[in-house]
C-alpha positions as CSV (number, residue, x, y, z in Angstrom):
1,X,101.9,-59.3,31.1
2,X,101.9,-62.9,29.4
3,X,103.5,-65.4,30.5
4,X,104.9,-69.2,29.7
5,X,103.8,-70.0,26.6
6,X,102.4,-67.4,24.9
7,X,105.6,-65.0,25.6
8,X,107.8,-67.5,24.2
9,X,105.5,-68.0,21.0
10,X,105.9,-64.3,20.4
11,X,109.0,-64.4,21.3
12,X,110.4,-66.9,19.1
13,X,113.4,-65.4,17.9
14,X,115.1,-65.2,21.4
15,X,118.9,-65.6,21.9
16,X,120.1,-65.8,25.0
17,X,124.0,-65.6,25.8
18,X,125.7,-65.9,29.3
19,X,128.5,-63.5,29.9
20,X,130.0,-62.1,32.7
21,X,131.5,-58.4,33.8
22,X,135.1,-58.2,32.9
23,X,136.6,-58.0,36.4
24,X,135.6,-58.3,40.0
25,X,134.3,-54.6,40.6
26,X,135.7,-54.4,44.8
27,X,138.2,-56.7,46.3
28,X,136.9,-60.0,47.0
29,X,133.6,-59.1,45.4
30,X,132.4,-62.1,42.9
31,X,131.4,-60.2,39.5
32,X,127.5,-60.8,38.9
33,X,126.6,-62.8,36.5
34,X,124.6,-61.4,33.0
35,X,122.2,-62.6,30.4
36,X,122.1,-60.9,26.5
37,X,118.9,-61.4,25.3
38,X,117.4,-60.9,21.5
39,X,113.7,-60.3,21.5
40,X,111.4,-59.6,18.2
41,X,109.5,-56.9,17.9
42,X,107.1,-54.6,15.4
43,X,110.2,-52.4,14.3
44,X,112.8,-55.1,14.4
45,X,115.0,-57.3,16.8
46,X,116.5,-55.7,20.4
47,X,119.1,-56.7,22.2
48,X,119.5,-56.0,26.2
49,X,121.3,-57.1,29.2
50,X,120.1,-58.3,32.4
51,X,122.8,-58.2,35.5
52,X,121.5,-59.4,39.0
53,X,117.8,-61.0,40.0
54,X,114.3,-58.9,40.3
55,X,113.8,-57.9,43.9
56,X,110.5,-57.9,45.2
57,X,108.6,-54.9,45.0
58,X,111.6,-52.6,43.7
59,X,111.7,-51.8,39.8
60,X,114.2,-52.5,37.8
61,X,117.2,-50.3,36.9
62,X,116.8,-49.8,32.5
63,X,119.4,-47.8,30.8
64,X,119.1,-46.8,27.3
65,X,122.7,-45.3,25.4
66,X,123.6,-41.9,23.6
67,X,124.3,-42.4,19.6
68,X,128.0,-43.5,19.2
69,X,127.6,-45.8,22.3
70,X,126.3,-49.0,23.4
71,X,125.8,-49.5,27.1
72,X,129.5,-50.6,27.9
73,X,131.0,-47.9,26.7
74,X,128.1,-45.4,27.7
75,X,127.2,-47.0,31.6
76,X,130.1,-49.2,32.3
77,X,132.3,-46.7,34.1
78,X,129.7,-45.6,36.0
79,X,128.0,-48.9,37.1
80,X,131.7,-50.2,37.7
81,X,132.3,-47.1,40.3
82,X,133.2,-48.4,43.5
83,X,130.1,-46.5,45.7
84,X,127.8,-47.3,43.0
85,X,127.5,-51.2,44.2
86,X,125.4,-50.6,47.1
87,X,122.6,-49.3,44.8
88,X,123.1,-51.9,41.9
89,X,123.1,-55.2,44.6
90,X,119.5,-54.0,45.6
91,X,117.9,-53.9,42.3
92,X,118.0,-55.6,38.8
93,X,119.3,-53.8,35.8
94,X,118.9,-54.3,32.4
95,X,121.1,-52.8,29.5
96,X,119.3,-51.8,26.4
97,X,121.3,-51.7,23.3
98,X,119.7,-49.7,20.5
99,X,119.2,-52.0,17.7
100,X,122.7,-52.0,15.5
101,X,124.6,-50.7,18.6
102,X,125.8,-54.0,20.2
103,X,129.0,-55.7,20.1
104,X,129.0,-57.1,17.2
105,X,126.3,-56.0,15.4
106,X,126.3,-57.2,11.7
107,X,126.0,-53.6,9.2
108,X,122.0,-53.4,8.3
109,X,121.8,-53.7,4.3
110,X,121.5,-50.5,2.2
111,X,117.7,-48.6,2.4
112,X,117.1,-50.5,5.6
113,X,114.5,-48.8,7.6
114,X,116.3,-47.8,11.2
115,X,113.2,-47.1,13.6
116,X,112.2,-43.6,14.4
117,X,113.2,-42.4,18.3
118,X,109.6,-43.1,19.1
119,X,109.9,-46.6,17.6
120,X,112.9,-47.4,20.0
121,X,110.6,-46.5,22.5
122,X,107.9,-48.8,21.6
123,X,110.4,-51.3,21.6
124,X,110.5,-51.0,25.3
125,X,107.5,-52.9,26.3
126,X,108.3,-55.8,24.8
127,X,111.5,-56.1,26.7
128,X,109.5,-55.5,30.2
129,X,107.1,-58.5,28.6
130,X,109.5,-60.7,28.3
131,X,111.5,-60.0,31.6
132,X,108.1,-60.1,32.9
133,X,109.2,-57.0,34.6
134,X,105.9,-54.2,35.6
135,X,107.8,-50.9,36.4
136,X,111.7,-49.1,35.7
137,X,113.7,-46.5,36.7
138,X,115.1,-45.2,33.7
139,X,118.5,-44.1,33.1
140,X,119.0,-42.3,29.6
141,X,121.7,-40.0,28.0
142,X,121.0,-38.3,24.8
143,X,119.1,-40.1,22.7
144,X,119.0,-42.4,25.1
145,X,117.0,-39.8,27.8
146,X,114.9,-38.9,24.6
147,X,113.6,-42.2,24.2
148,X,112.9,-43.0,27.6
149,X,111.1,-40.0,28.0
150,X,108.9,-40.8,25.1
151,X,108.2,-44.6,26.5
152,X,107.2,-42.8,30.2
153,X,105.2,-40.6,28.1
154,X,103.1,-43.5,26.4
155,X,103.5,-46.0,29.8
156,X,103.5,-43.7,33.0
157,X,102.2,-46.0,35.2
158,X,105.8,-48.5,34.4
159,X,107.8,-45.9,35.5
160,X,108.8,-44.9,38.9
161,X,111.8,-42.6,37.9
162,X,113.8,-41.2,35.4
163,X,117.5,-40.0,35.2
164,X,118.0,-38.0,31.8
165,X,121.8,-36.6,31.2
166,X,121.6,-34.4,28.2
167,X,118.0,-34.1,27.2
168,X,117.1,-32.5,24.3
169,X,113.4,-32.8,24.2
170,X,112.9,-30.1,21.1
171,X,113.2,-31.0,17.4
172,X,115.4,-29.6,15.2
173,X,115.0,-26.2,14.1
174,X,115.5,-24.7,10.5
175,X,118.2,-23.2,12.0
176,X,119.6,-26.5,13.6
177,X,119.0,-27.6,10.7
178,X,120.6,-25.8,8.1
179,X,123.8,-25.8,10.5
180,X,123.5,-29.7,10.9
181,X,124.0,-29.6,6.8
182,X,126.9,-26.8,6.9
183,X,128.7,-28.9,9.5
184,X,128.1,-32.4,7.3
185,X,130.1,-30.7,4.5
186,X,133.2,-29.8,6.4
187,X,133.1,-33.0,9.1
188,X,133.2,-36.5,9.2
189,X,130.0,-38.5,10.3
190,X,132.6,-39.2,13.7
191,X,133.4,-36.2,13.9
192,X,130.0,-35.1,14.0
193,X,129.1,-37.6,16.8
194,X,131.8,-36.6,18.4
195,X,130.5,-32.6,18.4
196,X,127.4,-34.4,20.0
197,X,129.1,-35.9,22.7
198,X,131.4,-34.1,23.8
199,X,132.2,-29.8,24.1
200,X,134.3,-28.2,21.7
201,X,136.6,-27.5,24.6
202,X,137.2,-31.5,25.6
203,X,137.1,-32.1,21.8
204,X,140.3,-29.4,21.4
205,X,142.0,-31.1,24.7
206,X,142.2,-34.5,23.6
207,X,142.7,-35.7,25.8
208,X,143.0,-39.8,26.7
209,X,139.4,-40.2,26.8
210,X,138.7,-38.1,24.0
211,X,141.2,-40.2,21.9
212,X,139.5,-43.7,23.5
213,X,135.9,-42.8,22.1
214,X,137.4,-41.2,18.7
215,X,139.1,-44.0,18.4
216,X,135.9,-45.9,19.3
217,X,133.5,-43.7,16.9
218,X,136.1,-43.8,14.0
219,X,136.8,-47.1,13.7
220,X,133.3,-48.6,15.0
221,X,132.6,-51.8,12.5
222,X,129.0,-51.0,12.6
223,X,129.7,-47.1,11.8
224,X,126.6,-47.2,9.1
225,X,124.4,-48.4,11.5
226,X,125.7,-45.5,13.9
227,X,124.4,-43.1,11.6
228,X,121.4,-44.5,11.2
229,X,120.5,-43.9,14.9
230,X,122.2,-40.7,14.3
231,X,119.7,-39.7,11.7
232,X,116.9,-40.8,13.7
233,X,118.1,-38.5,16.9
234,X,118.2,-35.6,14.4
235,X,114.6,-36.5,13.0
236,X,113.1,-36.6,16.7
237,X,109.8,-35.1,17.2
238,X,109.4,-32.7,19.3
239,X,108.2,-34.4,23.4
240,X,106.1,-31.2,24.3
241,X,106.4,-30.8,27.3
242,X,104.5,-27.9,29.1
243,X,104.7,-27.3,33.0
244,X,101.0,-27.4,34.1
245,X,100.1,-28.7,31.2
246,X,98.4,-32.3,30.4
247,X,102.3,-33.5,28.4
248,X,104.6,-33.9,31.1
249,X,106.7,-36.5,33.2
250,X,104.4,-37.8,35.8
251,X,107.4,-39.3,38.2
252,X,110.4,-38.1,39.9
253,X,113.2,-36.6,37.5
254,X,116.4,-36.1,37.8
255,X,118.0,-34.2,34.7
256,X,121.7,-34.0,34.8
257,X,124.1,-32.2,32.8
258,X,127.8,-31.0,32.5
259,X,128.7,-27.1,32.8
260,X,129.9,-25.8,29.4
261,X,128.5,-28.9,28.0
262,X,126.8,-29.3,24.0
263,X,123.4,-29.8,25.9
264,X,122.9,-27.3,28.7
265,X,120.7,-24.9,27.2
266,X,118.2,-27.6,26.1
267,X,118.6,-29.4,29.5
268,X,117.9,-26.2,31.2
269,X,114.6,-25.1,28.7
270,X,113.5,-28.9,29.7
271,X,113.8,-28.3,33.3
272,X,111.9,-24.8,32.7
273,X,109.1,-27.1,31.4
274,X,108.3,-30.3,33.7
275,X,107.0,-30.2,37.2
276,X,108.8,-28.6,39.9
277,X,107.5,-30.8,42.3
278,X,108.5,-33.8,40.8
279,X,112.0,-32.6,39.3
280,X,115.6,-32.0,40.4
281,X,118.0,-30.6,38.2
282,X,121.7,-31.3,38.3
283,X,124.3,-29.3,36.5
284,X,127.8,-30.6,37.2
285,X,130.8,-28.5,37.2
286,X,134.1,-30.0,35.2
287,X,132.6,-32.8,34.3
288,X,132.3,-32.2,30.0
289,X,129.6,-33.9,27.9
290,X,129.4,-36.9,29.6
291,X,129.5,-36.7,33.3
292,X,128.7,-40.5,33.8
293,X,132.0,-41.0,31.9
294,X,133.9,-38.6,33.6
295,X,132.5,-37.9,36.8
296,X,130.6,-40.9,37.9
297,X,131.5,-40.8,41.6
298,X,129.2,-37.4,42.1
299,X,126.4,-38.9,39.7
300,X,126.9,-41.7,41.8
301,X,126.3,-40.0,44.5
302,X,123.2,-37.8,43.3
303,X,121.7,-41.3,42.0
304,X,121.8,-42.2,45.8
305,X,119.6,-39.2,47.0
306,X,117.8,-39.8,44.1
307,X,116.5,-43.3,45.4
308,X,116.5,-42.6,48.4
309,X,113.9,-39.6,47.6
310,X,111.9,-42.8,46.3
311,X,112.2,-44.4,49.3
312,X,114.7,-47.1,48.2
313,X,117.7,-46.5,49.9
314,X,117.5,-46.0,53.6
315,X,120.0,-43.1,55.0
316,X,122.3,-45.4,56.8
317,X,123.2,-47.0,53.5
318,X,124.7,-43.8,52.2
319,X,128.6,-43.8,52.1
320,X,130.6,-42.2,54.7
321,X,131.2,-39.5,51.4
322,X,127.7,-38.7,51.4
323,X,127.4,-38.3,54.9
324,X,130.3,-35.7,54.8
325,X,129.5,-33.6,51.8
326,X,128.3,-29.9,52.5
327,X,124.7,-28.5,51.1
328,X,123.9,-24.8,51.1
329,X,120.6,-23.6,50.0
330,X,119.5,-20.2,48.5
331,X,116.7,-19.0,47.2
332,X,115.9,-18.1,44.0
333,X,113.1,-17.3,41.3
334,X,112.0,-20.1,38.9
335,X,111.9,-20.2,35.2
336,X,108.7,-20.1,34.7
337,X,106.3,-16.8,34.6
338,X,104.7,-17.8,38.1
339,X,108.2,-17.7,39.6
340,X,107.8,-20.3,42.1
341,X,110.3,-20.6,44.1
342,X,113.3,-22.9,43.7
343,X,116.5,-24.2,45.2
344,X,119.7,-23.9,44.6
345,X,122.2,-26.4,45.8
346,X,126.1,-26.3,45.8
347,X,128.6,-28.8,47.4
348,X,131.8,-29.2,48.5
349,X,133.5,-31.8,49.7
350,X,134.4,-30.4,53.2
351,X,131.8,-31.3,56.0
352,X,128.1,-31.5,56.4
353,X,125.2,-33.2,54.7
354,X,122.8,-33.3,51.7
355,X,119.0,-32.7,52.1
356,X,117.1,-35.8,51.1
357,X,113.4,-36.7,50.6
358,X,111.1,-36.3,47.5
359,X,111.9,-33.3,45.4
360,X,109.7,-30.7,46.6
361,X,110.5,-27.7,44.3
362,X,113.2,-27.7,41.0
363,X,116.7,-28.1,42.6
364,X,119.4,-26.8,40.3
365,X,122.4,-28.6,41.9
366,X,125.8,-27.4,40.9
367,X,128.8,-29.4,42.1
């Protein structure tokens, strides 16, 4: 890591703006404060958001959007949940915006070069530089869980966990492909995004939050550059992973996705193919394409086990919720061809507790 100086003279082109959240997030809680910064780098300028101080010897929280989102309109109702402050007061997050996704955002000019998924991830250590910041746990969706995978692929001694909702870690197909281009003929670009997002079934229900992020996706000013980072997500190269094999995620992971939702069947391949040791898998009933959005009290929740697994949050910090929700385990054959043995977990909000602790075999959680 450099420092004083040198960081600055390589980072001449920072902005730095102070903002803070929109409104106190508990009663008589005093809203933290946040920086937007601008840093250079070899495949153009990123902008993130820092909320909160760096607390010694804990990582930072770093969340990285889905395409169609920037980080309030992809995070904020989760990091806003009431339960989730008692995670986000112990540790520093910062908000990466992929480049052309913030608020405000001027259109890039016609032929520019957007950078390639694994760009965006190269991106990444020059935001830790600055910050001065040496290890993360990421939080992705989409894209977003694509890239951060790629960065933890290229830096794994910087990351101490990952949280992926909606991971596709495959390229596209011929057959994707070819029903990418049918759909482009009969869809709008937002529409399109919005078939990304969200299940056919949420789509057909519109209901209020499906007309708040069409609304958002139609008329986004910086639609051009949405598609851009659309184009690259559809262009992504292929992470291959391979259980036992020398490409995989060497921390804990926590893949998340909805029931019925446009990602399960990639989510679940990906869970088939990274350690079962190190990996917990969470597929959430009723919660759509985006369970942060629309289910963030029991990601909340799962977060919480998740850190504590890591050792960060003690058991006595857990809400009286936690404490009270019911676990039953069964066992079942793996994925894989040596049918190791894995966990499933289901919940209900009745009585009981959850199991915590380091993931010791895949968990497929349903809830």
């Amino acid at each position: 890591m450099e420092n004083g100086g040198s960081r600055q003279a390589t980072m001449a082109e920072l902005q730095e703006v102070q903002i803070t959240e929109e409104k106190p997030l508990l009663p008589g809680q005093t809203p933290q404060a946040a920086k937007t910064h601008s840093v250079e780098t070899p495949y153009g300028s990123v902008t993130f958001t820092v909320y909160g101080t760096p607390k010694p010897k804990r990582p930072a929280i770093l969340t990285y959007h889905d395409v169609g989102l920037n980080y309030k309109s992809c995070f904020q109702p989760l990091f806003q949940f009431g339960d989730m402050q008692e995670i986000i007061q112990n540790f520093v997050r910062v908000h990466v915006d992929a480049p052309g996704m913030e608020e405000g955002a001027p259109v890039f000019p016609l032929g520019y070069q957007y950078p390639s998924l694994d760009q965006l991830a190269d991106m990444i250590p020059c935001i830790l530089q600055y910050l001065n910041f040496s290890t993360i746990i990421g939080v992705g969706v989409g894209a977003g869980a694509y890239v951060l995978s790629r960065y933890a692929l290229n830096h794994p001694d910087t990351v101490e966990g990952l949280v992926l909702i909606n991971i596709d870690p495959n390229a596209k197909g011929w057959m994707d492909w070819a029903a990418h281009k049918l759909t482009g003929l009969t869809s709008s670009r937002s529409e399109m995004i919005l078939g990304h997002l969200f299940s056919q079934e949420e789509l057909s229900g519109n209901s209020e939050l499906i007309q708040k992020y069409r609304n958002i996706i139609t008329n986004a000013p910086n639609l051009d550059n949405i598609e851009l980072y659309w184009n690259s997500y559809n262009n992504r190269r292929d992470l291959n992973f391979e259980r036992g094999g020398d490409i995989t995620l060497k921390c804990p992971v926590m893949l998340v996705v909805g029931d019925q939702a446009p990602h399960e069947d990639a989510v679940v391949e990906c869970n088939s193919k990274l350690d079962p040791t190190q990996t917990s898998f969470l597929k959430m009933a009723d919660s759509g394409g985006q369970p942060q959005l629309t289910q963030p009290g029991k990601l909340t929740e799962a977060f919480k086990y998740f850190l504590q697994g890591m050792g960060y949050m003690a058991s006595s910090c857990m809400t009286r919720l936690s404490r009270s929700r019911t676990a039953s385990l069964t066992s079942a054959a793996s994925i894989d061809g040596s049918r190791s043995r894995s966990r499933t977990l289901s919940q209900s909000s009745e009585s009981g507790t959850l199991p915590s602790g380091p993931p010791g075999h895949t968990m497929e959680v349903s809830c």
